[in-house]
Backbone of each chain as ProteinMPNN parsed JSONL, in Angstrom:
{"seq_chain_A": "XXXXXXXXXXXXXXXXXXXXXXXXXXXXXXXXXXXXXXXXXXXXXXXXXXXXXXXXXXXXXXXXXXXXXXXXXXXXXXXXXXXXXXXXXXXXXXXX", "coords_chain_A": {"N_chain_A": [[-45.348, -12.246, 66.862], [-45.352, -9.228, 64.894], [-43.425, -7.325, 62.786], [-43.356, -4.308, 61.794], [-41.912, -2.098, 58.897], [-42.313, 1.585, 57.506], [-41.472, 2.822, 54.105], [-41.591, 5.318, 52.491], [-42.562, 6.089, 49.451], [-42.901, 8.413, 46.002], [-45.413, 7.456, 44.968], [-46.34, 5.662, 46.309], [-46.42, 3.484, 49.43], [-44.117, 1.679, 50.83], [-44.499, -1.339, 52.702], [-43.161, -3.335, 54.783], [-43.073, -6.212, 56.287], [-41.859, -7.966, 58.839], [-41.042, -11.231, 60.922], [-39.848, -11.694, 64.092], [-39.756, -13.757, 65.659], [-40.005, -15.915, 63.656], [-42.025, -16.897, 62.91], [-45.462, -16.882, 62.943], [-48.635, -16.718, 64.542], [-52.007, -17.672, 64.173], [-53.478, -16.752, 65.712], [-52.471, -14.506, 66.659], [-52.855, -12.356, 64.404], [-54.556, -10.3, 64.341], [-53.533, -8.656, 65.698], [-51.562, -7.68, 64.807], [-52.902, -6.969, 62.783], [-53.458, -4.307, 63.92], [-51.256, -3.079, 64.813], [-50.167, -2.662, 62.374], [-48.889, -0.174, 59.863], [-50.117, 2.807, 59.38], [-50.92, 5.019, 56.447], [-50.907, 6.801, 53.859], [-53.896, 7.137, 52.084], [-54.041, 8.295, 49.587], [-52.176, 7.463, 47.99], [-50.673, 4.537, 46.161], [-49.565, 1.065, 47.894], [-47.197, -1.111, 48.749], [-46.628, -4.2, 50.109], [-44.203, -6.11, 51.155], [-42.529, -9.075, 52.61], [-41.594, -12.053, 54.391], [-43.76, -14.261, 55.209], [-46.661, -15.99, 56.062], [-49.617, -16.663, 53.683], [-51.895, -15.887, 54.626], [-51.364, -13.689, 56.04], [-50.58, -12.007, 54.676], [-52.987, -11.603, 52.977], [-54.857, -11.011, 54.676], [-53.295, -7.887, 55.273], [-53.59, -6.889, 52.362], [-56.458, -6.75, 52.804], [-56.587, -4.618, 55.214], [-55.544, -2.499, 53.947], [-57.404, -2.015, 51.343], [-58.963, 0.621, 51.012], [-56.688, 2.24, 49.987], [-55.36, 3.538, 46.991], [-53.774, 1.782, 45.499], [-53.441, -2.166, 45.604], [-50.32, -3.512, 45.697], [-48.357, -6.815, 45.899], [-45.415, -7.923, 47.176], [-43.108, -10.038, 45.578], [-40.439, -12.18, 45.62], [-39.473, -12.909, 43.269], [-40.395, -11.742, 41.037], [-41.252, -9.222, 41.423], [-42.969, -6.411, 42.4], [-46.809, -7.193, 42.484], [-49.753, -5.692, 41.144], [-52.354, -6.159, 42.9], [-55.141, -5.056, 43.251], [-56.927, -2.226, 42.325], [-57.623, 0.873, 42.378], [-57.337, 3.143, 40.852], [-56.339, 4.44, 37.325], [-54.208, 4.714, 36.479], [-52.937, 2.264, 36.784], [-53.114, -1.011, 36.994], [-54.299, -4.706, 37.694], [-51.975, -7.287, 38.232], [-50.073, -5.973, 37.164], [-46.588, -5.178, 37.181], [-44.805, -3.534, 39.358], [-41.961, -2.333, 40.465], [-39.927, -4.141, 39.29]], "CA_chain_A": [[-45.242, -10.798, 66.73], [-44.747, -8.597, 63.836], [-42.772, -5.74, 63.087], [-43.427, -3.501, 60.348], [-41.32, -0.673, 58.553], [-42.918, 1.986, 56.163], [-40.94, 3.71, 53.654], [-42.667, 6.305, 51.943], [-41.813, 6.426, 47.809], [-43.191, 9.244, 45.35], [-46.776, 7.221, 44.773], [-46.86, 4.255, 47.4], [-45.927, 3.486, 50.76], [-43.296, 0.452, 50.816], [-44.27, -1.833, 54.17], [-42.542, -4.357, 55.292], [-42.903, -6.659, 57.679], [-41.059, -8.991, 59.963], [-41.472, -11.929, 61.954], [-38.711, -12.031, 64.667], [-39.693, -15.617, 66.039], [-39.909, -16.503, 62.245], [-43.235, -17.847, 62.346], [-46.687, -16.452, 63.373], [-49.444, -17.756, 64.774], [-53.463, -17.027, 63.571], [-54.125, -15.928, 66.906], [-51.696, -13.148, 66.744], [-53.157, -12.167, 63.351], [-55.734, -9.425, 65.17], [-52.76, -7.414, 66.667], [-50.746, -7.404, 63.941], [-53.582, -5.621, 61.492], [-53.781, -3.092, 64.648], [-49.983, -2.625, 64.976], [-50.073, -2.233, 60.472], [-48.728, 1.041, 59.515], [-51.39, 3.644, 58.701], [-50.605, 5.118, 55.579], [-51.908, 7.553, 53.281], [-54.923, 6.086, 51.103], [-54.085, 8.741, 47.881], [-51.013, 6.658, 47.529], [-50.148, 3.029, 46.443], [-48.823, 0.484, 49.246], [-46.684, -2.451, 48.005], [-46.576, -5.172, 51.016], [-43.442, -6.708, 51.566], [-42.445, -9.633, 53.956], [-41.645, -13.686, 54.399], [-45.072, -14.776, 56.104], [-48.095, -16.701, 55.469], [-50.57, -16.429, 52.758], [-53.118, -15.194, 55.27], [-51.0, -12.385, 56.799], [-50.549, -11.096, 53.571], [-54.374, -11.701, 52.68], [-55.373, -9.849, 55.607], [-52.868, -6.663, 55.056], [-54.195, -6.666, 51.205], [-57.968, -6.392, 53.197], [-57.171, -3.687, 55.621], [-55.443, -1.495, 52.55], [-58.235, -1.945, 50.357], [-58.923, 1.924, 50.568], [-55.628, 3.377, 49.435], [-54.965, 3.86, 45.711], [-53.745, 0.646, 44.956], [-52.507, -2.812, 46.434], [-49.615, -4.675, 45.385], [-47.821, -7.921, 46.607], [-43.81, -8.281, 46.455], [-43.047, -11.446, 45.037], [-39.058, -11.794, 44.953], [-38.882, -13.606, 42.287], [-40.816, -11.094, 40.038], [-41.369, -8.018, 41.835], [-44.628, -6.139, 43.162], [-47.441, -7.531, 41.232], [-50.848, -5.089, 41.351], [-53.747, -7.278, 42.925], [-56.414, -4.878, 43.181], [-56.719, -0.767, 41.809], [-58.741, 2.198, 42.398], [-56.446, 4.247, 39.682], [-56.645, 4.284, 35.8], [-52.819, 4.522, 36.445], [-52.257, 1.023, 38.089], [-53.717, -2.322, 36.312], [-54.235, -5.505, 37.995], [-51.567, -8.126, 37.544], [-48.992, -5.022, 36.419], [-45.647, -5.747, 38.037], [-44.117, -2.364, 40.066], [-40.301, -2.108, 41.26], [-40.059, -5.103, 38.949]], "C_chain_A": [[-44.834, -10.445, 65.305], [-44.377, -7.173, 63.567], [-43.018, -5.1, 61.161], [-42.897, -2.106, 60.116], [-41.975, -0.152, 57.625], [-41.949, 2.8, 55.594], [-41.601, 4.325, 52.16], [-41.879, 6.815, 50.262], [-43.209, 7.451, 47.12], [-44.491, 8.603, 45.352], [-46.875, 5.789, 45.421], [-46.263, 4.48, 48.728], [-45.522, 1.958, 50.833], [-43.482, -0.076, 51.902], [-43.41, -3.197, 54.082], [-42.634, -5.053, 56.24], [-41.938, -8.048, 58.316], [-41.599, -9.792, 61.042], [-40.099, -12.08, 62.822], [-38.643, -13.382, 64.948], [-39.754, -16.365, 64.714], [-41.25, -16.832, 62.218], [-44.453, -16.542, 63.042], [-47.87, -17.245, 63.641], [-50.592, -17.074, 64.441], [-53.544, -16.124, 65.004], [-53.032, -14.296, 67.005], [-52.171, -12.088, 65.432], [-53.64, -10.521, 63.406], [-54.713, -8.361, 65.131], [-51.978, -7.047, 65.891], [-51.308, -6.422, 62.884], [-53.401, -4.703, 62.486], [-52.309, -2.631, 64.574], [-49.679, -2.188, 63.383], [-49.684, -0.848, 60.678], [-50.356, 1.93, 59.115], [-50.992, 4.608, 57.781], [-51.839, 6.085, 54.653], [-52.562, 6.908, 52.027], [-54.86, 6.648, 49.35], [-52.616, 8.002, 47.319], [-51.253, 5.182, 46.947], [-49.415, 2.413, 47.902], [-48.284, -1.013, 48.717], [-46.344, -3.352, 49.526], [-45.807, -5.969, 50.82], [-42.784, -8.04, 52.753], [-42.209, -11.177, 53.636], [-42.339, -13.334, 55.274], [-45.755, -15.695, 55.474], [-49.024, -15.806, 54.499], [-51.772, -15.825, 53.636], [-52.558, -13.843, 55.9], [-51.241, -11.371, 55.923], [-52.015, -10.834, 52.927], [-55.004, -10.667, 53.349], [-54.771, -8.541, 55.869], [-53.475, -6.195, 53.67], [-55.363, -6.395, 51.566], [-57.753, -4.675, 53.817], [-56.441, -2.456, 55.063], [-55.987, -1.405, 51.42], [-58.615, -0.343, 49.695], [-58.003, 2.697, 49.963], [-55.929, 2.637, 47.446], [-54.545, 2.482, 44.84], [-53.212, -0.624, 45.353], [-51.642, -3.614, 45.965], [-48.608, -5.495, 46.427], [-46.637, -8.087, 46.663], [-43.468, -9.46, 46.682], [-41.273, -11.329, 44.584], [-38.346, -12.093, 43.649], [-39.395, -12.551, 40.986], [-40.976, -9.39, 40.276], [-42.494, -7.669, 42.67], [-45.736, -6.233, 42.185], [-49.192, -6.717, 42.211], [-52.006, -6.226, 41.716], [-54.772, -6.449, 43.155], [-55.864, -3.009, 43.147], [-57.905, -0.223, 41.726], [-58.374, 3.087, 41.145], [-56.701, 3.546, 38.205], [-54.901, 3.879, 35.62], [-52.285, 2.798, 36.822], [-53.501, 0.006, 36.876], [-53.641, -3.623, 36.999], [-53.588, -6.583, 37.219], [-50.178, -7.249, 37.164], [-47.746, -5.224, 37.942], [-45.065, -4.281, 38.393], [-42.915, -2.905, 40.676], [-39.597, -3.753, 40.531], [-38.174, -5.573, 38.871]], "O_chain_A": [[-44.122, -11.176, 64.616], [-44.892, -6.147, 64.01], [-42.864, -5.439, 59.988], [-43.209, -1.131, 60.799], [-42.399, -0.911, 56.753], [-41.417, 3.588, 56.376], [-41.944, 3.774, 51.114], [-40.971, 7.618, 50.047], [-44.343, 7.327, 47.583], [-45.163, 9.411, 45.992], [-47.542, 4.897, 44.897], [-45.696, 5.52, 49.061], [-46.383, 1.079, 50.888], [-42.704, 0.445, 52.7], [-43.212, -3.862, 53.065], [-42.241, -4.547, 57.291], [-41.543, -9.001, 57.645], [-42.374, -9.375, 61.903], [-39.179, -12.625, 62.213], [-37.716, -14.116, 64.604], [-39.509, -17.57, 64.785], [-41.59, -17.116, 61.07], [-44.099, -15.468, 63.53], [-48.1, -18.306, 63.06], [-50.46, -15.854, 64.352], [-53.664, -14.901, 65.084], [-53.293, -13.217, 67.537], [-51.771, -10.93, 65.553], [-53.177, -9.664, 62.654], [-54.954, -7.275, 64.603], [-51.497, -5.939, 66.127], [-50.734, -5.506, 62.296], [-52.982, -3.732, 61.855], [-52.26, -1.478, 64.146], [-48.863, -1.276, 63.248], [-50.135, -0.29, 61.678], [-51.403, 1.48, 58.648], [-50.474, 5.475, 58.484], [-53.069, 6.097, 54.712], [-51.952, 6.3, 51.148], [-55.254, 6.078, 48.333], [-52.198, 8.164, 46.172], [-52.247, 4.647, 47.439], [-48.867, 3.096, 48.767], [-49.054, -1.895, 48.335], [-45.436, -2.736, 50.084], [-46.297, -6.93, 50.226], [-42.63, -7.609, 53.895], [-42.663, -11.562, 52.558], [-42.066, -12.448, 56.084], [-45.426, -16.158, 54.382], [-49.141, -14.581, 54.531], [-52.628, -15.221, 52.99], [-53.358, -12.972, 56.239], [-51.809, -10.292, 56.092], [-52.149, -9.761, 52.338], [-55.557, -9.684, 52.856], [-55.434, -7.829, 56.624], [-53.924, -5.05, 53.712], [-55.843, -5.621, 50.737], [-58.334, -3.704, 53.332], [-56.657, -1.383, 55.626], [-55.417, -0.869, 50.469], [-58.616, -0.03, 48.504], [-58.333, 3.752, 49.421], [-56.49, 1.641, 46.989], [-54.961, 2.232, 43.709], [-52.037, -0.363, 45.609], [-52.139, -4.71, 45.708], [-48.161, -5.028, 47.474], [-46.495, -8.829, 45.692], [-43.479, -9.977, 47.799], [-40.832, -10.69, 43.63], [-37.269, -11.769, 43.149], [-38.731, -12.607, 39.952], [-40.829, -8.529, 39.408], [-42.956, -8.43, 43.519], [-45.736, -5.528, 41.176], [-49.627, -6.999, 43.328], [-52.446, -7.026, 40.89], [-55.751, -7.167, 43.358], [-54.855, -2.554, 43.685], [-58.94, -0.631, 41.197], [-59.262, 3.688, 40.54], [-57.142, 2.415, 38.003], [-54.437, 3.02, 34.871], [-51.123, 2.492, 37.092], [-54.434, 0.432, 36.196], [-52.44, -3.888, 36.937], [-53.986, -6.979, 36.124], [-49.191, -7.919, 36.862], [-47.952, -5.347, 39.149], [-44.79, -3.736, 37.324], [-42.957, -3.919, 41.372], [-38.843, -4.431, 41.23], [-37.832, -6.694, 38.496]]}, "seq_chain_B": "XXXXXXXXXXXXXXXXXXXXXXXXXXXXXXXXXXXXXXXXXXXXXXXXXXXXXXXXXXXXXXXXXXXXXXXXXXXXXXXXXXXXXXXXXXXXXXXX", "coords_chain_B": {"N_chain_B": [[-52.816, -20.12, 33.149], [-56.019, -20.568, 35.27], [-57.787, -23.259, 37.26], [-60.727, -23.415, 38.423], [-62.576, -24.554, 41.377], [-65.667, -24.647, 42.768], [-67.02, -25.732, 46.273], [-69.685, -26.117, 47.761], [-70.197, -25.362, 51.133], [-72.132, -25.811, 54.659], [-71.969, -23.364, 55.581], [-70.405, -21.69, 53.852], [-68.333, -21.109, 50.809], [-66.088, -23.183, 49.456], [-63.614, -22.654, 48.002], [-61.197, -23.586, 45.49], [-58.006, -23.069, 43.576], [-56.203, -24.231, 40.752], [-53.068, -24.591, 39.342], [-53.141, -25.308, 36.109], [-50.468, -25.356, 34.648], [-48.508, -25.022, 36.413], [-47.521, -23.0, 37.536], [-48.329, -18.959, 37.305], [-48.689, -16.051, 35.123], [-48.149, -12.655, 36.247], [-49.194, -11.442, 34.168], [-51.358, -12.947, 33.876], [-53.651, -12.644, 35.485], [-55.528, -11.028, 35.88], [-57.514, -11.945, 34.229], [-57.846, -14.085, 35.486], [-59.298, -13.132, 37.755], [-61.527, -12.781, 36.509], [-62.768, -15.535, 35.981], [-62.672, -16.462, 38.302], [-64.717, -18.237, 40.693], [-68.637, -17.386, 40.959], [-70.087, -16.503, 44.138], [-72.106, -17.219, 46.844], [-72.882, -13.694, 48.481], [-74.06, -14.175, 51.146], [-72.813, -16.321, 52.52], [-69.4, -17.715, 53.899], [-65.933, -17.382, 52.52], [-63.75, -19.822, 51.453], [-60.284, -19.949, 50.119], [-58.27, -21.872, 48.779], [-55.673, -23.307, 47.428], [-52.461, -23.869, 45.322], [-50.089, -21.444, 45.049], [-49.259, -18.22, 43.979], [-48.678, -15.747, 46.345], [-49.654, -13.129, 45.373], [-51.533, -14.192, 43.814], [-53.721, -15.003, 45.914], [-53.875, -12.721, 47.493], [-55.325, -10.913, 45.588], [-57.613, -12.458, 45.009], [-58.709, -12.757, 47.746], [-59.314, -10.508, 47.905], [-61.328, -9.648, 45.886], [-63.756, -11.149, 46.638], [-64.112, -9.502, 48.808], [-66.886, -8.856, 49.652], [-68.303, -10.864, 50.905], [-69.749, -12.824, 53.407], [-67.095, -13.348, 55.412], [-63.859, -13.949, 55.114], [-61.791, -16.394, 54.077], [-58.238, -18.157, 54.028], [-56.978, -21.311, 53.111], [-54.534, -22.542, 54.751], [-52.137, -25.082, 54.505], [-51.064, -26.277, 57.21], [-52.311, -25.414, 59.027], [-54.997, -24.983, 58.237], [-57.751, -23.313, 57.491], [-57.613, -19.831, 57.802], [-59.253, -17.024, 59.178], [-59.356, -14.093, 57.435], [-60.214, -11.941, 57.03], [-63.841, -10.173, 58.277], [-67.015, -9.616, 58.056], [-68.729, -10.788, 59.552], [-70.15, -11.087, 63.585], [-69.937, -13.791, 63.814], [-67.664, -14.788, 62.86], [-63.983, -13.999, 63.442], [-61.213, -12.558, 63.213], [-58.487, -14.521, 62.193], [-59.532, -16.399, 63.403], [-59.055, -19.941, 62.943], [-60.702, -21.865, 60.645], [-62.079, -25.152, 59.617], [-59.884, -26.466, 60.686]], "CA_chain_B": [[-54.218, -20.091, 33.517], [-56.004, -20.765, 36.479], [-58.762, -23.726, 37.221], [-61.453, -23.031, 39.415], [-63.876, -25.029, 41.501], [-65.727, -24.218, 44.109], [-68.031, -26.7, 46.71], [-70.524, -25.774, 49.174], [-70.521, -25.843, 52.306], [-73.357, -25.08, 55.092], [-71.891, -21.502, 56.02], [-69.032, -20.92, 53.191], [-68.098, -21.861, 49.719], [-65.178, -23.534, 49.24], [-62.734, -22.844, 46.418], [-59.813, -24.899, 45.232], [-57.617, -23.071, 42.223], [-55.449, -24.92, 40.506], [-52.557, -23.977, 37.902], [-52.531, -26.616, 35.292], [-48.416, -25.526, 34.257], [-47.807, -25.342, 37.623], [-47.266, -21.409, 37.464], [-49.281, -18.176, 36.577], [-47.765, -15.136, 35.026], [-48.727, -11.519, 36.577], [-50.509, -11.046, 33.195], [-52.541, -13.701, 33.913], [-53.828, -12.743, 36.891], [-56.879, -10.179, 35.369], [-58.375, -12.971, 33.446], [-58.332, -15.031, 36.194], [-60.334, -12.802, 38.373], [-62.943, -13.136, 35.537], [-62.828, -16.861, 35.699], [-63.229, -17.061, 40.226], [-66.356, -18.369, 40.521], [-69.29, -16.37, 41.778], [-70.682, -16.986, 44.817], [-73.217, -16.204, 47.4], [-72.188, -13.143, 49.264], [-74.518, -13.891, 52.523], [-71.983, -17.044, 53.171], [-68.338, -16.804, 53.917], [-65.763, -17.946, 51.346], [-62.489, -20.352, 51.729], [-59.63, -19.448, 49.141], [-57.573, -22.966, 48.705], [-54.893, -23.487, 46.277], [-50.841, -23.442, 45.431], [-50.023, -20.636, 43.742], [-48.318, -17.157, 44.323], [-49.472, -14.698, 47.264], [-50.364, -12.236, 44.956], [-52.947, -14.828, 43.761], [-54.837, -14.698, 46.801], [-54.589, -11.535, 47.589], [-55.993, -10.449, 44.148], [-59.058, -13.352, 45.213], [-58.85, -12.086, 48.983], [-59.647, -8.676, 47.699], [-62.482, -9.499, 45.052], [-64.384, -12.048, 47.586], [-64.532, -8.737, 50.548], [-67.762, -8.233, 50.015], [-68.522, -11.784, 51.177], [-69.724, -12.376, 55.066], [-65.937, -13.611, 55.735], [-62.848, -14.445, 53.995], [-60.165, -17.147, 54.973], [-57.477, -18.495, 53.166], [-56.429, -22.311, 53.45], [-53.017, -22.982, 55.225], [-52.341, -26.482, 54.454], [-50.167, -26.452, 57.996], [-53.233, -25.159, 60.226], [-56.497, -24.621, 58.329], [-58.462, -22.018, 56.73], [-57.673, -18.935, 58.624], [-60.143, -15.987, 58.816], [-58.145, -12.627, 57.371], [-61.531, -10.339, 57.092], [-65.055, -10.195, 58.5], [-68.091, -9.054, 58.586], [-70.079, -11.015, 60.616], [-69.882, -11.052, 64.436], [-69.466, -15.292, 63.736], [-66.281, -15.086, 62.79], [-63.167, -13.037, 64.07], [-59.964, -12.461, 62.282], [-57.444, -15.091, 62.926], [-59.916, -17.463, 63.476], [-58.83, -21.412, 61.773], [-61.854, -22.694, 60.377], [-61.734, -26.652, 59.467], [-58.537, -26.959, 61.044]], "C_chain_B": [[-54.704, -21.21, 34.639], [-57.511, -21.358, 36.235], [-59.388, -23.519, 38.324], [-62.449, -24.225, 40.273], [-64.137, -24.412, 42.841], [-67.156, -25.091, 44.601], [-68.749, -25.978, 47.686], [-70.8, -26.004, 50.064], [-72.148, -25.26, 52.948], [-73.22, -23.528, 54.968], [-70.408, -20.805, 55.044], [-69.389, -21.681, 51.551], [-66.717, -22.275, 49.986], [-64.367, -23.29, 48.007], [-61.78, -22.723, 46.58], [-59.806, -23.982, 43.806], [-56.637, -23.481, 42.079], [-54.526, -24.668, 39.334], [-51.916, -25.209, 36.953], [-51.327, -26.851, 34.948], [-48.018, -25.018, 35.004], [-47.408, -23.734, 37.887], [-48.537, -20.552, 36.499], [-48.377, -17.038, 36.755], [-48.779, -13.734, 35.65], [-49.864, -11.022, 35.331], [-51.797, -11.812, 32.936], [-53.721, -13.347, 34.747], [-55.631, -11.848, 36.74], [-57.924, -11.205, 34.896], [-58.769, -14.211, 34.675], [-59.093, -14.79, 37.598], [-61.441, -12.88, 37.703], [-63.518, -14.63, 35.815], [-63.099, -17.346, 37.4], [-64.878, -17.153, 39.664], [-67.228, -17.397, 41.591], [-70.242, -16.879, 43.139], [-71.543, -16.166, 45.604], [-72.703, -15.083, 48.484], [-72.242, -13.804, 51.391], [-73.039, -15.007, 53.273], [-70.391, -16.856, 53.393], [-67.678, -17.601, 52.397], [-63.991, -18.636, 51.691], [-61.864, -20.341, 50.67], [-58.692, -20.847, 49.266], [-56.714, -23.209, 47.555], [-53.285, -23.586, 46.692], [-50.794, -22.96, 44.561], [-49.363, -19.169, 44.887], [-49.194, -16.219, 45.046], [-49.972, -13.479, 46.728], [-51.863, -12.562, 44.315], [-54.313, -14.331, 44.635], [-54.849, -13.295, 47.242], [-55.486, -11.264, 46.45], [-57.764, -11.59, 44.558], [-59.367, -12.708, 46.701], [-59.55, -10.925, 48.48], [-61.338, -8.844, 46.854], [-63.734, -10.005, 45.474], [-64.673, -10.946, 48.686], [-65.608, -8.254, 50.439], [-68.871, -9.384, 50.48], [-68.908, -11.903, 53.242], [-68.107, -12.361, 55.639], [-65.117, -14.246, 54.762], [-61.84, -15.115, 54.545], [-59.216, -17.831, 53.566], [-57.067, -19.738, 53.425], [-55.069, -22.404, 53.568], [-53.02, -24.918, 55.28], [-51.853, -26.936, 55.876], [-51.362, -26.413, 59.494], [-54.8, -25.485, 60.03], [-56.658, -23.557, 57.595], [-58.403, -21.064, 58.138], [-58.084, -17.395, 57.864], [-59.222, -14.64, 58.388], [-59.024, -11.795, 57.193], [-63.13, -10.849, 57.417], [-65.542, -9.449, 59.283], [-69.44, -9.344, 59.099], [-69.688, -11.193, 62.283], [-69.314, -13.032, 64.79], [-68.255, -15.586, 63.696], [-65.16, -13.925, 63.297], [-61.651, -13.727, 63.235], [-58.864, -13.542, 63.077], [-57.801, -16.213, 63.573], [-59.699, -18.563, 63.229], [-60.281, -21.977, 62.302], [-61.949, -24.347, 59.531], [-60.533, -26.604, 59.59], [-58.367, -28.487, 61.886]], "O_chain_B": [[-54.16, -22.281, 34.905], [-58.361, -20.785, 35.554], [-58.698, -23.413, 39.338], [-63.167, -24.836, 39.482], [-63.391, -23.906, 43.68], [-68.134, -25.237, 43.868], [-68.15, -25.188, 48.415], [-71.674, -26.856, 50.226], [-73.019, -24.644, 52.335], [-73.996, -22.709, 54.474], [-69.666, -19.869, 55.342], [-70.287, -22.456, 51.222], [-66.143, -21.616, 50.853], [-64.667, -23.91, 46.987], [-61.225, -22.046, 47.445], [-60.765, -23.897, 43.038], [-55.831, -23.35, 43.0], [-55.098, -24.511, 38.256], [-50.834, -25.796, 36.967], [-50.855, -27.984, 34.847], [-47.035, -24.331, 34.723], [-46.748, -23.662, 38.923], [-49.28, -20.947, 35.6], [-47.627, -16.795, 37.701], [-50.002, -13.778, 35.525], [-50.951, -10.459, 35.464], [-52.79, -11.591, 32.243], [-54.786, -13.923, 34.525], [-56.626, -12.114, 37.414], [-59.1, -11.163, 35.257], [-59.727, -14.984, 34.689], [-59.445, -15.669, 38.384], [-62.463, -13.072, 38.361], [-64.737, -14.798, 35.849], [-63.639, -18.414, 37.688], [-65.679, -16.632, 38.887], [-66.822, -16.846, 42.614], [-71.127, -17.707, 42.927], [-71.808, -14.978, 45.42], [-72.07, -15.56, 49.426], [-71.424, -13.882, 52.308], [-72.383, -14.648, 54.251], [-70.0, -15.743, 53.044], [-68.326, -18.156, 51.51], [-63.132, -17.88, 52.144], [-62.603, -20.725, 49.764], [-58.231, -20.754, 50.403], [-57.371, -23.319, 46.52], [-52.83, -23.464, 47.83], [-51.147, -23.351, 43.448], [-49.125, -19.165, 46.094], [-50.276, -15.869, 44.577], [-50.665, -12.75, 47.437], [-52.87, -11.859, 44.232], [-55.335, -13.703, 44.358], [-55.942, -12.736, 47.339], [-56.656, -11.557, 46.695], [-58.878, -11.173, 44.244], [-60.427, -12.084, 46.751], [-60.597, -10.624, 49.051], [-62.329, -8.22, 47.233], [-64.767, -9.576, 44.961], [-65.458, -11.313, 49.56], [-65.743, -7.167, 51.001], [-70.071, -9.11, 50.496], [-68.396, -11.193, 54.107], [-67.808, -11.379, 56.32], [-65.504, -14.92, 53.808], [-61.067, -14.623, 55.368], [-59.581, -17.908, 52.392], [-56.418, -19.55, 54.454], [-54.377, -22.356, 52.551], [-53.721, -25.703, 55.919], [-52.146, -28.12, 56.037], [-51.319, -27.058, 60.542], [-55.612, -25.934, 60.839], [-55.728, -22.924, 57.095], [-58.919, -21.352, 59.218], [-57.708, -16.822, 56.841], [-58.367, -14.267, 59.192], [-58.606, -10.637, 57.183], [-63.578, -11.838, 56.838], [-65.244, -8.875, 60.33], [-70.536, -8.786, 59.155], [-68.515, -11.568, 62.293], [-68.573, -13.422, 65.692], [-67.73, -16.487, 64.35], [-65.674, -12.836, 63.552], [-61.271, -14.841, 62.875], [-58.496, -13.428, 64.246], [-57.029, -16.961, 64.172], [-60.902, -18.791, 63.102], [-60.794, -22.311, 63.37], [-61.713, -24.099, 58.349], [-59.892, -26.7, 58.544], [-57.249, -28.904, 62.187]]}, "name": "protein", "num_of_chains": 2, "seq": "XXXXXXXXXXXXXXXXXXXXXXXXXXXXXXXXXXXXXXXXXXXXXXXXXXXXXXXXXXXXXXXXXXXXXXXXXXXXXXXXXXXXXXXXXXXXXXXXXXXXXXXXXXXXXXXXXXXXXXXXXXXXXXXXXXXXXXXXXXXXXXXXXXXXXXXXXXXXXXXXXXXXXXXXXXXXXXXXXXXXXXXXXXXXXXXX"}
């Protein structure tokens, strides 16, 4: 299972998510994009969370439409991996 | 900077990136969407490497116009995180 919080900043939407059992399994993968926050697309969305490289793969897919997507990386911050905006640059570190 | 290869399978490409100093900085990360190799969309595409989750997203994202996209978990397998063919389904592990 996964639990996800959104908190809504001036030009993104901060998610977060949570694994309570700590882990996840692929097969749960499905229910988890359906349970995703839905979020407004003229914004940014910075994706937060300890998970797998595919959870996070597949939340970076089904926020492809909003404004811009970045990754939070604790060690560096939220790093831009893909932009619709002139404002936003791939690779550019947010909430750094 | 980030090495690329990528092998072919029947129904995917395969690609393996690799960070020769063992790290890649967020400013790297533009140049090294230049440098993914290009492949054929009709097949899907496996994302394989060690490197930072903003990596793959940033390759997750540039690869979605590919039939399917998985990401290698060294723990399970290549698991599916987007598609668009009725073959595959999200959450799928493919060579697991």
């Amino acid at each position: 299972m996964v639990v996800f919080s959104a908190d809504e900043r001036d030009d993104f939407t901060f998610i977060e998510f949570e694994l309570p059992e700590g882990v996840i399994a692929p097969g749960e993968l499905a229910q988890a994009l359906v349970d995703a926050p839905e979020i407004d697309p003229r914004k940014g969305v910075v994706i937060s969370g300890r998970g797998p490289v595919w959870l996070f793969g597949a939340l970076v897919h089904i926020y492809h439409a909003t404004a811009w997507v970045a990754t939070f990386d604790p060690r560096l911050g939220a790093v831009v991996v893909e932009t619709h905006t002139p404002n936003r640059k791939v690779g550019e570190v947010v909430l750094g």
